[in-house]
mmCIF file of the N, C-alpha and C atoms, coordinates in Angstrom:
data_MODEL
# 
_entry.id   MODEL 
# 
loop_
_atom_site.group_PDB 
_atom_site.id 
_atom_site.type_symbol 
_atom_site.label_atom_id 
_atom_site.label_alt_id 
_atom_site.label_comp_id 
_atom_site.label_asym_id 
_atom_site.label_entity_id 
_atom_site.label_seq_id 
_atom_site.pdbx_PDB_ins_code 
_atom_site.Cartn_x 
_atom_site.Cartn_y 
_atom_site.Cartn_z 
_atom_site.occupancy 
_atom_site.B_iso_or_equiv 
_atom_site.pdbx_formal_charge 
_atom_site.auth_seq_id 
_atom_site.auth_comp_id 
_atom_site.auth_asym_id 
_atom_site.auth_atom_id 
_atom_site.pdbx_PDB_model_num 
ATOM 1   N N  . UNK A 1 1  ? -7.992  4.333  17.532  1.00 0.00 ? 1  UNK A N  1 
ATOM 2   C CA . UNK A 1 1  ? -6.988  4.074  16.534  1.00 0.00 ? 1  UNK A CA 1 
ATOM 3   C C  . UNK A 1 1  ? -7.438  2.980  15.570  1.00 0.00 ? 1  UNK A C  1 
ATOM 4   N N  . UNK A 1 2  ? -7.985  2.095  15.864  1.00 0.00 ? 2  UNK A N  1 
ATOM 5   C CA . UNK A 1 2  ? -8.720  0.851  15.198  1.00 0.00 ? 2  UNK A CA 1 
ATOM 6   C C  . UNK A 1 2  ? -9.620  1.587  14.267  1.00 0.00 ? 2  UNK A C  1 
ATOM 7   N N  . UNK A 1 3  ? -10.647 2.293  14.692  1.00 0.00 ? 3  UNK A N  1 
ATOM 8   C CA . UNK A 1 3  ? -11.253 2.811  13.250  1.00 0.00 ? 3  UNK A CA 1 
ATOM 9   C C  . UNK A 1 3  ? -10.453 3.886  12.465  1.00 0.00 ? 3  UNK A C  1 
ATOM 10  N N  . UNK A 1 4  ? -9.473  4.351  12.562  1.00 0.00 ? 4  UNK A N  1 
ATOM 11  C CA . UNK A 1 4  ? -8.583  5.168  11.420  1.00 0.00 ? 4  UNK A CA 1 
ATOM 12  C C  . UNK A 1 4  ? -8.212  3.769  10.501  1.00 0.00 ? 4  UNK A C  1 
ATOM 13  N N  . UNK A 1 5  ? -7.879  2.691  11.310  1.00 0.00 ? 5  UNK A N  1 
ATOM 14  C CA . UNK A 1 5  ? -6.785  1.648  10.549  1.00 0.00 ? 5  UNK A CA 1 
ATOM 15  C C  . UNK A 1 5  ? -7.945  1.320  9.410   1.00 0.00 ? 5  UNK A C  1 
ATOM 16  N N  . UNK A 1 6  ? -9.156  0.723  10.370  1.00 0.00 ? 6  UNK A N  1 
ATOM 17  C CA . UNK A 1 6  ? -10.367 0.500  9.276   1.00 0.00 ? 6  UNK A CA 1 
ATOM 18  C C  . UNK A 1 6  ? -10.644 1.442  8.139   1.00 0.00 ? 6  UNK A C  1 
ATOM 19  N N  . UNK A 1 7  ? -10.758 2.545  8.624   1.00 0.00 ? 7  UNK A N  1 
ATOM 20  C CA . UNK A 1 7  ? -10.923 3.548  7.404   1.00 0.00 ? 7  UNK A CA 1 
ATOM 21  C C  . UNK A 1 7  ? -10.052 3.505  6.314   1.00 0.00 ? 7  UNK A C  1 
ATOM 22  N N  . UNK A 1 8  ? -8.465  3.767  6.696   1.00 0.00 ? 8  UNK A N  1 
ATOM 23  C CA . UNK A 1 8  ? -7.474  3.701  5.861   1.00 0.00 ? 8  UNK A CA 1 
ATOM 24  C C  . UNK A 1 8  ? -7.408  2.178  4.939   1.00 0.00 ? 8  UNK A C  1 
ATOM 25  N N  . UNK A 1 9  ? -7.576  1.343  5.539   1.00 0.00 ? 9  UNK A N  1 
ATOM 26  C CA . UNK A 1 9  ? -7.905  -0.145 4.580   1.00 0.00 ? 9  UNK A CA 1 
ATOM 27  C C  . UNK A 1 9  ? -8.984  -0.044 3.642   1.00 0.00 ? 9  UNK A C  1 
ATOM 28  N N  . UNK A 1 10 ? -10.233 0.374  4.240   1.00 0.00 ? 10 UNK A N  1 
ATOM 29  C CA . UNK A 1 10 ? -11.076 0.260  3.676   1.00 0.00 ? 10 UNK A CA 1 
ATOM 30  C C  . UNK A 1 10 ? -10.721 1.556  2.036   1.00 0.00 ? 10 UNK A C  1 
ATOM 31  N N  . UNK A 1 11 ? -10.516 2.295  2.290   1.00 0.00 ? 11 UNK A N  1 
ATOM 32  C CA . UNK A 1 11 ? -9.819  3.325  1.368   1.00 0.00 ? 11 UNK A CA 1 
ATOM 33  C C  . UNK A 1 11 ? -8.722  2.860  0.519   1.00 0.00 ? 11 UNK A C  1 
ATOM 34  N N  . UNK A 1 12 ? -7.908  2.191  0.717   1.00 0.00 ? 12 UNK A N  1 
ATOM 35  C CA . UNK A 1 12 ? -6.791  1.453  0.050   1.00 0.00 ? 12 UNK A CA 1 
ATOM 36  C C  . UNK A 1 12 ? -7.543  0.604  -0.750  1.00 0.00 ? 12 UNK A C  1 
ATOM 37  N N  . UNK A 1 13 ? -7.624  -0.428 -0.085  1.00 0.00 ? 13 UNK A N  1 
ATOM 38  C CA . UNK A 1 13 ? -8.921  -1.511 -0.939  1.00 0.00 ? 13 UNK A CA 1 
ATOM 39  C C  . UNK A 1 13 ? -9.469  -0.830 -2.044  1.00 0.00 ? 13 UNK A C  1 
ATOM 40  N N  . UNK A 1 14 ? -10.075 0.156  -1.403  1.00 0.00 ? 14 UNK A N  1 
ATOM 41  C CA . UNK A 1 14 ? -11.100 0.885  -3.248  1.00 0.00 ? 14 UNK A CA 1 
ATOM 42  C C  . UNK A 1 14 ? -10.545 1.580  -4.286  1.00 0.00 ? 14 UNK A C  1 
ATOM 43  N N  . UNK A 1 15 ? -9.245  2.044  -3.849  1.00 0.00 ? 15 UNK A N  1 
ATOM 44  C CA . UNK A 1 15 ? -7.963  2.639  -4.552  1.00 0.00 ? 15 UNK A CA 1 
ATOM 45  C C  . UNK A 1 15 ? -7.314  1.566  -5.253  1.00 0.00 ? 15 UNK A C  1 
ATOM 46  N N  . UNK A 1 16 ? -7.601  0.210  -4.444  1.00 0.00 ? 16 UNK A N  1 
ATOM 47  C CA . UNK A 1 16 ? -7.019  -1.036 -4.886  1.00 0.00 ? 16 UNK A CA 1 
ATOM 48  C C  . UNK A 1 16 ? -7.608  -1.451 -6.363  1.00 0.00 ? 16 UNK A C  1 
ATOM 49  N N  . UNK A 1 17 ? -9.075  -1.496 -5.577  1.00 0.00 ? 17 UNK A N  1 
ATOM 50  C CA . UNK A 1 17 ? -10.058 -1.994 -6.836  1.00 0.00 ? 17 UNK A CA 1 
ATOM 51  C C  . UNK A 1 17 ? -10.026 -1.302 -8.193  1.00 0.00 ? 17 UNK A C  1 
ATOM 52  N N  . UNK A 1 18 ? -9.881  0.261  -8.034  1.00 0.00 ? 18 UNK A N  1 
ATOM 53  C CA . UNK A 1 18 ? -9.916  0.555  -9.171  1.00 0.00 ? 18 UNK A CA 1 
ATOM 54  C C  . UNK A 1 18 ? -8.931  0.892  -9.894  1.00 0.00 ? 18 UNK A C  1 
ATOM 55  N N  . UNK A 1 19 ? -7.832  0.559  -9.450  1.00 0.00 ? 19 UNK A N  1 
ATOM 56  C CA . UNK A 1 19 ? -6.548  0.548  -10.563 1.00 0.00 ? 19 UNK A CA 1 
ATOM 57  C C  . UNK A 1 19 ? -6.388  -1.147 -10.921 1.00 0.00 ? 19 UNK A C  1 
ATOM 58  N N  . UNK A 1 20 ? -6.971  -1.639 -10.300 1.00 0.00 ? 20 UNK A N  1 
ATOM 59  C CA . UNK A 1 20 ? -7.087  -3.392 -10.770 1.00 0.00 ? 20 UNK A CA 1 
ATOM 60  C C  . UNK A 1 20 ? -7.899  -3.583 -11.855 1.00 0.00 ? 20 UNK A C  1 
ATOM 61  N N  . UNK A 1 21 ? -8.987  -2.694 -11.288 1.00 0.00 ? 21 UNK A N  1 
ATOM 62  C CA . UNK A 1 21 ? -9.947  -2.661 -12.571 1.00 0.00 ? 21 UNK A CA 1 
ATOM 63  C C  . UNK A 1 21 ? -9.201  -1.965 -13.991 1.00 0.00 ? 21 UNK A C  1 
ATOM 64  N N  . UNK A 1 22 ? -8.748  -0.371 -13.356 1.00 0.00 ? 22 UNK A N  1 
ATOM 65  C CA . UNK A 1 22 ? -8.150  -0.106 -14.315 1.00 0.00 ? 22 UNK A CA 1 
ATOM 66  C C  . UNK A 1 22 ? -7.095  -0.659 -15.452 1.00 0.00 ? 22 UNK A C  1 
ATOM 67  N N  . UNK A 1 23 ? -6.318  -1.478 -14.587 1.00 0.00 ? 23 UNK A N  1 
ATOM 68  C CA . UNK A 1 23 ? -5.630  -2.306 -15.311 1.00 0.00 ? 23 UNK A CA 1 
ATOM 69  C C  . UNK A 1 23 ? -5.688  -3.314 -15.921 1.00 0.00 ? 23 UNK A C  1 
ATOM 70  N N  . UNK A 1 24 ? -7.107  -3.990 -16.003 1.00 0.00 ? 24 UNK A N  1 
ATOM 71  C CA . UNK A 1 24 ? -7.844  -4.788 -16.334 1.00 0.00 ? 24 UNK A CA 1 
ATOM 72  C C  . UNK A 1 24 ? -8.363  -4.477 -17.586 1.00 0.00 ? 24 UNK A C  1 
ATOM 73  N N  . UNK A 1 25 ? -8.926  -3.363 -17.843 1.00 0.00 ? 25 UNK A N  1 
ATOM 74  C CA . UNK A 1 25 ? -9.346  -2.744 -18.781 1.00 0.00 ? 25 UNK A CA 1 
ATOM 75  C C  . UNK A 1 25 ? -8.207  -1.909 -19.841 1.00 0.00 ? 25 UNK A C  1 
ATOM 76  N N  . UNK A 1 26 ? -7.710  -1.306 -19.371 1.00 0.00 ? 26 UNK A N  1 
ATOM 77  C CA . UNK A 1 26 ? -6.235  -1.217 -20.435 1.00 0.00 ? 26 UNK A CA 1 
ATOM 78  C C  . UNK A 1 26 ? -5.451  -2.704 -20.889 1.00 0.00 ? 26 UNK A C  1 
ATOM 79  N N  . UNK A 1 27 ? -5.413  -3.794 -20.002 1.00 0.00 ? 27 UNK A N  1 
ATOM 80  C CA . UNK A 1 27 ? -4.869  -5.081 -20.944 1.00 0.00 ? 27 UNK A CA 1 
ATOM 81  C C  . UNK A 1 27 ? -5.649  -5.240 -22.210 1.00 0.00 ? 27 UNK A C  1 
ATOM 82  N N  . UNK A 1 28 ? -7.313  -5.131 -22.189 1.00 0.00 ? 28 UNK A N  1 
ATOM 83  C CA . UNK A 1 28 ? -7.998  -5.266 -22.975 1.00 0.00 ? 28 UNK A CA 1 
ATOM 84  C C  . UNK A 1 28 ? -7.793  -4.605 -23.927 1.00 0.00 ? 28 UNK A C  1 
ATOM 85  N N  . UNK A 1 29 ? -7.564  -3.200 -23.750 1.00 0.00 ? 29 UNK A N  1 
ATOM 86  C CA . UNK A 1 29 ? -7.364  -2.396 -25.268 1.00 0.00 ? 29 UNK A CA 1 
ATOM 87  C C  . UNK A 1 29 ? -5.936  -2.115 -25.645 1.00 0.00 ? 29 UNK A C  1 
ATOM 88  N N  . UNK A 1 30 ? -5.193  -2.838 -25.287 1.00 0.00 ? 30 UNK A N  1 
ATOM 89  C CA . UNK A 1 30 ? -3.990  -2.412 -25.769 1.00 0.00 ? 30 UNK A CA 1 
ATOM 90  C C  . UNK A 1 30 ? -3.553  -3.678 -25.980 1.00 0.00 ? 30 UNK A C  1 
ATOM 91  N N  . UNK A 1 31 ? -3.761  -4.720 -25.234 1.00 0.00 ? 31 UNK A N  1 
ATOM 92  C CA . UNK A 1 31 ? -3.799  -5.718 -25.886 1.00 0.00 ? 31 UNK A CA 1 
ATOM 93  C C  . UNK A 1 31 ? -2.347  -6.764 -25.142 1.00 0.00 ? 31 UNK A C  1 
ATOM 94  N N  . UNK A 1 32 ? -1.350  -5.613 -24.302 1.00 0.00 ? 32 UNK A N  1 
ATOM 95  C CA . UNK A 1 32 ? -0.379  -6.058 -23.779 1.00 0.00 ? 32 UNK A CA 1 
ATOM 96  C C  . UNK A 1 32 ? -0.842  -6.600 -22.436 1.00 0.00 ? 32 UNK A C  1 
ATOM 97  N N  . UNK A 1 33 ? -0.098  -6.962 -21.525 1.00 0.00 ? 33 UNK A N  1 
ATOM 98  C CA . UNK A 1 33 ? -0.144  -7.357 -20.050 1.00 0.00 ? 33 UNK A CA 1 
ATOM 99  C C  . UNK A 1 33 ? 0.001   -5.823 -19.586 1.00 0.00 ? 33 UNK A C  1 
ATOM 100 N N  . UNK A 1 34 ? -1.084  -5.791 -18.435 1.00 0.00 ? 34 UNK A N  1 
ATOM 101 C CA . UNK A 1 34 ? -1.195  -3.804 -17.743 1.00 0.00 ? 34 UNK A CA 1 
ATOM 102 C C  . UNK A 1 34 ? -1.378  -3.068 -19.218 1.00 0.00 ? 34 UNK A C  1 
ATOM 103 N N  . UNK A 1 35 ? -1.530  -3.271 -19.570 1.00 0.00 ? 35 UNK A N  1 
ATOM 104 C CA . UNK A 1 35 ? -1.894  -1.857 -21.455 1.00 0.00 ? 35 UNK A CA 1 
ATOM 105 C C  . UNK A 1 35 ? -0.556  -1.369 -20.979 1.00 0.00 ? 35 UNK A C  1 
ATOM 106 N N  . UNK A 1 36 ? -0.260  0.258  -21.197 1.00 0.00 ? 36 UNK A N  1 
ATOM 107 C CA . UNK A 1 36 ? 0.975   1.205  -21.401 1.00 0.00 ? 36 UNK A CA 1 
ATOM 108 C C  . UNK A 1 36 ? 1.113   2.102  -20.029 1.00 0.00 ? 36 UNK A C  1 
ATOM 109 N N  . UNK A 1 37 ? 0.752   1.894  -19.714 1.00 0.00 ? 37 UNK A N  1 
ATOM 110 C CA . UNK A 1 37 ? 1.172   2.710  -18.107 1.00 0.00 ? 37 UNK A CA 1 
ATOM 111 C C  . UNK A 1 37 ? 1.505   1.970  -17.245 1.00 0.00 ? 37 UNK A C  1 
ATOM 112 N N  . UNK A 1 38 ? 1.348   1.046  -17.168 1.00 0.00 ? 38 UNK A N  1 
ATOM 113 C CA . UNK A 1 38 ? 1.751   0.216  -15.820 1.00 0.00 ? 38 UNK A CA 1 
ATOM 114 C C  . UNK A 1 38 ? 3.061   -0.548 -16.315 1.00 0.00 ? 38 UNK A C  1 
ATOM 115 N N  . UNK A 1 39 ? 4.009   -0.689 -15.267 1.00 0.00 ? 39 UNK A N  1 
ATOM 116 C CA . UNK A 1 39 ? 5.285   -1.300 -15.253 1.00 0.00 ? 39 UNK A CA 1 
ATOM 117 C C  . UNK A 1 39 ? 4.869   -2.744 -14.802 1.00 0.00 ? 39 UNK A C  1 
ATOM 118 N N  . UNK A 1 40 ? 4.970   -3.820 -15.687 1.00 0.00 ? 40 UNK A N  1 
ATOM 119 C CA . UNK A 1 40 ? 4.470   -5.184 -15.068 1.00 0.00 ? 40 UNK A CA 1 
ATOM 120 C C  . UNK A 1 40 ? 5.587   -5.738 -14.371 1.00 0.00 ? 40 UNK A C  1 
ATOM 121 N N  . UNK A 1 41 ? 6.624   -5.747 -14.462 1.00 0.00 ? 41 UNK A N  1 
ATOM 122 C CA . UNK A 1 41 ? 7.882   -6.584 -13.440 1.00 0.00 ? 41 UNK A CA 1 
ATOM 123 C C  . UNK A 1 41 ? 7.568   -5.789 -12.153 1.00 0.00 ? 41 UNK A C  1 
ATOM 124 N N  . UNK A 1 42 ? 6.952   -4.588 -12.143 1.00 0.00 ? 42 UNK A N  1 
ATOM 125 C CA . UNK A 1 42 ? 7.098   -4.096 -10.388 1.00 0.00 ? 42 UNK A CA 1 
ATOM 126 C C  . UNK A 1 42 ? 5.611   -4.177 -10.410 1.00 0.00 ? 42 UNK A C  1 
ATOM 127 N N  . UNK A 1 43 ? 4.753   -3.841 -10.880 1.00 0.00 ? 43 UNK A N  1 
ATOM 128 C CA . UNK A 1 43 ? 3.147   -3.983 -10.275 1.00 0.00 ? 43 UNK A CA 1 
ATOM 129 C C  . UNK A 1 43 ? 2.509   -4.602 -9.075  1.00 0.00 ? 43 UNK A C  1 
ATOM 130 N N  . UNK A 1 44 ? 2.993   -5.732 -9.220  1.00 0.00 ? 44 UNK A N  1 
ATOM 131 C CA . UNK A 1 44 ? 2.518   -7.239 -8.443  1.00 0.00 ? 44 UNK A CA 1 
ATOM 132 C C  . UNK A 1 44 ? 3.746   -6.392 -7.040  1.00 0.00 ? 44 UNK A C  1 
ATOM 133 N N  . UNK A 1 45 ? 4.640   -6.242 -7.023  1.00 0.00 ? 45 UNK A N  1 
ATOM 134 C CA . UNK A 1 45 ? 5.509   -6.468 -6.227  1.00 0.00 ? 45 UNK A CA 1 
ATOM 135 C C  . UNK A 1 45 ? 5.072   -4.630 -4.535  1.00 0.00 ? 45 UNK A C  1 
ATOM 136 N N  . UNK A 1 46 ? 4.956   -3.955 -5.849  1.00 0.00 ? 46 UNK A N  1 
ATOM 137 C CA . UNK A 1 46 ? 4.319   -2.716 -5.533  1.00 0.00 ? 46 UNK A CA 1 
ATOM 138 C C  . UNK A 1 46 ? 2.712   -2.564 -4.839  1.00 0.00 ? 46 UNK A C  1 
ATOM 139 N N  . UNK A 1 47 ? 2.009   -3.753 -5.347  1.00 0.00 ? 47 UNK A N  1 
ATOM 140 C CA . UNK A 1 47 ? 0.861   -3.830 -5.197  1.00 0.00 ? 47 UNK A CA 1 
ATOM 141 C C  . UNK A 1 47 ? 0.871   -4.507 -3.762  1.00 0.00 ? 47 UNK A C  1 
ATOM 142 N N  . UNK A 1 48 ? 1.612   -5.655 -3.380  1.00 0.00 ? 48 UNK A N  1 
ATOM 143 C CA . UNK A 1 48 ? 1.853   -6.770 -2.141  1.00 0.00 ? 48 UNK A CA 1 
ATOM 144 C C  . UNK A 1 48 ? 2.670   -5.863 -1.207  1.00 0.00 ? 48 UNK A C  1 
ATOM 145 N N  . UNK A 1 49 ? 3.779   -5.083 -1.889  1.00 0.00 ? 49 UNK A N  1 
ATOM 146 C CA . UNK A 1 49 ? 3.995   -4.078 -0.633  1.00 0.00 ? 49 UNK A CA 1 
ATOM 147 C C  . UNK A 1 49 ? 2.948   -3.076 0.098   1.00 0.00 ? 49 UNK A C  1 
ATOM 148 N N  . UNK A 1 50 ? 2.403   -2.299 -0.630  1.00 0.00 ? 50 UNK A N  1 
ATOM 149 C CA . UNK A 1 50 ? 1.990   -1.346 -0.152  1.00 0.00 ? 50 UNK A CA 1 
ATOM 150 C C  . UNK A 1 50 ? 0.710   -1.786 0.663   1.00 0.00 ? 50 UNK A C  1 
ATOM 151 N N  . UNK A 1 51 ? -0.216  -3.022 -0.190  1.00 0.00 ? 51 UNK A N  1 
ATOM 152 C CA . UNK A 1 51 ? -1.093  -3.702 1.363   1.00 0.00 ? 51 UNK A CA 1 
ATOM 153 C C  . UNK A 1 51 ? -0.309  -4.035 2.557   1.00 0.00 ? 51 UNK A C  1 
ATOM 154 N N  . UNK A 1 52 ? 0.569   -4.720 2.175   1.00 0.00 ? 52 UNK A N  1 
ATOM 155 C CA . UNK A 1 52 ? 0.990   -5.089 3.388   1.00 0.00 ? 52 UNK A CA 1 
ATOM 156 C C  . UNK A 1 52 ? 1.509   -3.926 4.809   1.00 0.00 ? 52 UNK A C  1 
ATOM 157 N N  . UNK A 1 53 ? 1.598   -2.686 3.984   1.00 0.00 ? 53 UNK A N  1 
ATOM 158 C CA . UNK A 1 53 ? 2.512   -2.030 5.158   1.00 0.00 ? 53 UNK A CA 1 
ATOM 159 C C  . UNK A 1 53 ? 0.914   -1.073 5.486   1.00 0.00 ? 53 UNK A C  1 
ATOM 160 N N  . UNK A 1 54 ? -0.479  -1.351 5.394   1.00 0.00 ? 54 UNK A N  1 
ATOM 161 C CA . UNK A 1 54 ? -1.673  -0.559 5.976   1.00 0.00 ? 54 UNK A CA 1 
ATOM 162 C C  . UNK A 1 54 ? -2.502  -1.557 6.712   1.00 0.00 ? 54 UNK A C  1 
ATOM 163 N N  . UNK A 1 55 ? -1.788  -2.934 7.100   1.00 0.00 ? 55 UNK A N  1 
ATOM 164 C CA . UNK A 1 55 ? -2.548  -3.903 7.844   1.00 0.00 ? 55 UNK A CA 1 
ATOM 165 C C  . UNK A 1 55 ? -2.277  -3.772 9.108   1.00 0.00 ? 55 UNK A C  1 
ATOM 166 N N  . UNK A 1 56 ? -3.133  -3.765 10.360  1.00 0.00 ? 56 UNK A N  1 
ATOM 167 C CA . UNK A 1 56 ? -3.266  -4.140 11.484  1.00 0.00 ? 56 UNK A CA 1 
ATOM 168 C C  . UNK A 1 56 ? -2.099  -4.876 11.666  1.00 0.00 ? 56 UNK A C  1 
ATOM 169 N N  . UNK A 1 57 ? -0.922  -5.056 12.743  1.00 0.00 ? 57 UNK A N  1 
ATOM 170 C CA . UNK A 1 57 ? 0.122   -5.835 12.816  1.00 0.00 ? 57 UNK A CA 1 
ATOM 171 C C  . UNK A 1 57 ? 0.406   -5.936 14.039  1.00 0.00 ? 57 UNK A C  1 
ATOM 172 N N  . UNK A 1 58 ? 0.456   -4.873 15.167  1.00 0.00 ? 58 UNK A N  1 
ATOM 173 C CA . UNK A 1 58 ? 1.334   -5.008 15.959  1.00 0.00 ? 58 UNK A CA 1 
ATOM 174 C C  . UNK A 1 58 ? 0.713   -3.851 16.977  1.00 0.00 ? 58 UNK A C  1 
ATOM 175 N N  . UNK A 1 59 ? 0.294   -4.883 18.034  1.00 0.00 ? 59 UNK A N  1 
ATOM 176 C CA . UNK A 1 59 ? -1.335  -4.190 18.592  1.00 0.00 ? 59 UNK A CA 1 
ATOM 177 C C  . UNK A 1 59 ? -2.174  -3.530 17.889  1.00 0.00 ? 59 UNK A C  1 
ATOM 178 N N  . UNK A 1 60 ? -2.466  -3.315 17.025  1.00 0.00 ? 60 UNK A N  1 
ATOM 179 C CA . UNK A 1 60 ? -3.571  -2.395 16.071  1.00 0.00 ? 60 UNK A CA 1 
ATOM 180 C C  . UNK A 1 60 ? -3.292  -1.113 15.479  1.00 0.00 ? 60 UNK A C  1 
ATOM 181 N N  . UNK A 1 61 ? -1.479  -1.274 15.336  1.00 0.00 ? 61 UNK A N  1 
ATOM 182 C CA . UNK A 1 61 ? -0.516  -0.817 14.212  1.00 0.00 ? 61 UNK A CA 1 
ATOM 183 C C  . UNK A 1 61 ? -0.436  -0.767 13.120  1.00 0.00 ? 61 UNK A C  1 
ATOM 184 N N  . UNK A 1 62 ? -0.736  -0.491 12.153  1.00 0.00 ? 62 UNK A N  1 
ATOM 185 C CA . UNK A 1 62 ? 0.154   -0.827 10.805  1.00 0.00 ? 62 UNK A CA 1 
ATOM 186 C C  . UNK A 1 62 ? 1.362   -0.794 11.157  1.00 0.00 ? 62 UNK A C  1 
ATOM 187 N N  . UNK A 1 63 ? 1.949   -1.775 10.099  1.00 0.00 ? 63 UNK A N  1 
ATOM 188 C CA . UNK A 1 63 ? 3.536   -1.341 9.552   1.00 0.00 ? 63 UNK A CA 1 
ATOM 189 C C  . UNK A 1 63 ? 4.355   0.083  9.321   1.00 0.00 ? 63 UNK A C  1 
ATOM 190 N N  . UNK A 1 64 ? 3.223   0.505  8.664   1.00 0.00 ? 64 UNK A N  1 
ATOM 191 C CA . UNK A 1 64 ? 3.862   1.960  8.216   1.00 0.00 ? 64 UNK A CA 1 
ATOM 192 C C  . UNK A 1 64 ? 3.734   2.570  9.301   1.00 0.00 ? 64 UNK A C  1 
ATOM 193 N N  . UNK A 1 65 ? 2.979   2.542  10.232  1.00 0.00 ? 65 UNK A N  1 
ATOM 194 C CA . UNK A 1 65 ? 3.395   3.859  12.151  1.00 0.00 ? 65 UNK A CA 1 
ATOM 195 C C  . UNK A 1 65 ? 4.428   2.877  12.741  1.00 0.00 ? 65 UNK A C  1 
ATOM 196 N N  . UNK A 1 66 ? 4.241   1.923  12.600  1.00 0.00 ? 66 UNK A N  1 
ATOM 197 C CA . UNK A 1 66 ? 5.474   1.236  13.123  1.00 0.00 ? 66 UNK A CA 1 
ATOM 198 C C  . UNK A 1 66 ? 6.557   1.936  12.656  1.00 0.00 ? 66 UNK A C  1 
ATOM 199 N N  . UNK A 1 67 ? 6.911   1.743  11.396  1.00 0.00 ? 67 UNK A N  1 
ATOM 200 C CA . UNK A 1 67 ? 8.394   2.224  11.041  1.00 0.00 ? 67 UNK A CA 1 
ATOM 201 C C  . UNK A 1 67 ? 8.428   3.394  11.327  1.00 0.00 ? 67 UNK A C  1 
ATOM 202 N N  . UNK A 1 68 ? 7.326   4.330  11.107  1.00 0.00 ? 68 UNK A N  1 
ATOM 203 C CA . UNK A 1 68 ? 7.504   5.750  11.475  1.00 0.00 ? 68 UNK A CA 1 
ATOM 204 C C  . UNK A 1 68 ? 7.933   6.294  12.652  1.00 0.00 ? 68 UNK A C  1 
ATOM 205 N N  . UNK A 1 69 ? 7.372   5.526  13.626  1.00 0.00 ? 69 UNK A N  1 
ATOM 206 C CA . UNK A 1 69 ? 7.289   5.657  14.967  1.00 0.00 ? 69 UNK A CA 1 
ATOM 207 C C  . UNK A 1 69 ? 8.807   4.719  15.589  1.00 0.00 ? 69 UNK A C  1 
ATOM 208 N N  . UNK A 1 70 ? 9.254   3.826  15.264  1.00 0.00 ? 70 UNK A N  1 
ATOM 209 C CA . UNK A 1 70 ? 11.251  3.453  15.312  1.00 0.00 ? 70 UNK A CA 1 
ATOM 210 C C  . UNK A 1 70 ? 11.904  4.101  14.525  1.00 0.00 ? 70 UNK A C  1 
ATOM 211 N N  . UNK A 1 71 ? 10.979  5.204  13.535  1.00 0.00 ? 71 UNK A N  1 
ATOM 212 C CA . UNK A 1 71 ? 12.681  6.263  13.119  1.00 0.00 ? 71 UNK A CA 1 
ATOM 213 C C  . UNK A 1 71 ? 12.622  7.154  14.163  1.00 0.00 ? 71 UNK A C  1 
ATOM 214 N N  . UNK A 1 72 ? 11.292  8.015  14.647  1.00 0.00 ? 72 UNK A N  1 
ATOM 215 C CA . UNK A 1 72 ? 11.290  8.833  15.163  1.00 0.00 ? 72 UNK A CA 1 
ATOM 216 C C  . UNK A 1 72 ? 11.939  8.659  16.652  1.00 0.00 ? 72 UNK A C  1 
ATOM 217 N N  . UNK A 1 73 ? 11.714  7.328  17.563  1.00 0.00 ? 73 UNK A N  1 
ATOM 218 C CA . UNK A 1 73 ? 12.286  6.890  18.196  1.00 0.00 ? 73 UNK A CA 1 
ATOM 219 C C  . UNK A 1 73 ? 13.924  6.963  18.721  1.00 0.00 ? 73 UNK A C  1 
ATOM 220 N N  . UNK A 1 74 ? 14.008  6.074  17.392  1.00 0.00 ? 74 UNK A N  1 
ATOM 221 C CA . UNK A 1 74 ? 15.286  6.244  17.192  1.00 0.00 ? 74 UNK A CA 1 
ATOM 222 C C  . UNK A 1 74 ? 16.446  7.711  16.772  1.00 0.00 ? 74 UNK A C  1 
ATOM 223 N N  . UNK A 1 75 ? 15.505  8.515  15.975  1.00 0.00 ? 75 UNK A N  1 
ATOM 224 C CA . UNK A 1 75 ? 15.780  10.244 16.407  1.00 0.00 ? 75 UNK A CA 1 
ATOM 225 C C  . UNK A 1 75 ? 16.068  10.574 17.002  1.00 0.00 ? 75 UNK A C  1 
ATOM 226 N N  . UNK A 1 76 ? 15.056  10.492 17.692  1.00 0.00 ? 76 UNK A N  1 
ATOM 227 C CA . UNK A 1 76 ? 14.674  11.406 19.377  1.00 0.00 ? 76 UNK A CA 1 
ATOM 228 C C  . UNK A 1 76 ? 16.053  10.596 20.063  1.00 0.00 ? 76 UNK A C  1 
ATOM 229 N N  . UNK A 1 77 ? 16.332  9.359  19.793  1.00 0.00 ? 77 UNK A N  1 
ATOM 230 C CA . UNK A 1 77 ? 17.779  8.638  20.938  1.00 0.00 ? 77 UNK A CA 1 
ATOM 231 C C  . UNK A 1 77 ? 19.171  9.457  20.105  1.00 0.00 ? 77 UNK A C  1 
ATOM 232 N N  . UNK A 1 78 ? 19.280  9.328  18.853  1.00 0.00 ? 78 UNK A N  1 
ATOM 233 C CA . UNK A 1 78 ? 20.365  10.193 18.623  1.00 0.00 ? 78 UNK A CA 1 
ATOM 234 C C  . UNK A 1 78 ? 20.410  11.594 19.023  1.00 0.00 ? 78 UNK A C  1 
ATOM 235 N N  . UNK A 1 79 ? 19.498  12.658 19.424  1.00 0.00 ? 79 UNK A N  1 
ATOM 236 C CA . UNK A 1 79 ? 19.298  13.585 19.769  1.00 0.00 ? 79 UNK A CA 1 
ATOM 237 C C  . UNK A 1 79 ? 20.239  13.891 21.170  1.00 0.00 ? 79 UNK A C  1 
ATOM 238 N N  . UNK A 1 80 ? 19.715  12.709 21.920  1.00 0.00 ? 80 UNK A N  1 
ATOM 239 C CA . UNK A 1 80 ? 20.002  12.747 23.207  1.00 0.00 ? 80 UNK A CA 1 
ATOM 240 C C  . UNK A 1 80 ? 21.725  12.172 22.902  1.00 0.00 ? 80 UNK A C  1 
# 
């Protein structure tokens, strides 16, 4: 499970890099903060969420199987 988590980070990260970059490079030609596609009041906020929920957390969890795994949980108990 540890090397999926690695993989999936490591994959995020470069997905990371290049819309950072990307967005780096549209400030430049457009001249605004993010150029015209990017929403700047949520960027930053969007950007800190979504690392945060593909980090190692909780024995060698992400966040995101975590939550997945207490809805399904919690399913499976309303079921019953």
């Amino acid at each position: 499970m540890s090397v999926f988590i690695s993989v999936l980070c490591a994959a995020a990260m470069g997905l990371l890099t290049y819309n950072l970059i990307n967005a780096i490079i549209s400030t430049a030609h457009h001249g605004k903060l993010l150029g015209d596609k990017f929403n700047s009041s949520f960027a930053v906020l969007r950007i800190a969420s979504g690392t945060s929920l593909i980090f190692p957390v909780i024995k060698g969890y992400c966040l995101a199987q975590v939550i997945v795994l207490t809805a399904a949980v919690g399913g499976g108990q309303l079921a019953n």
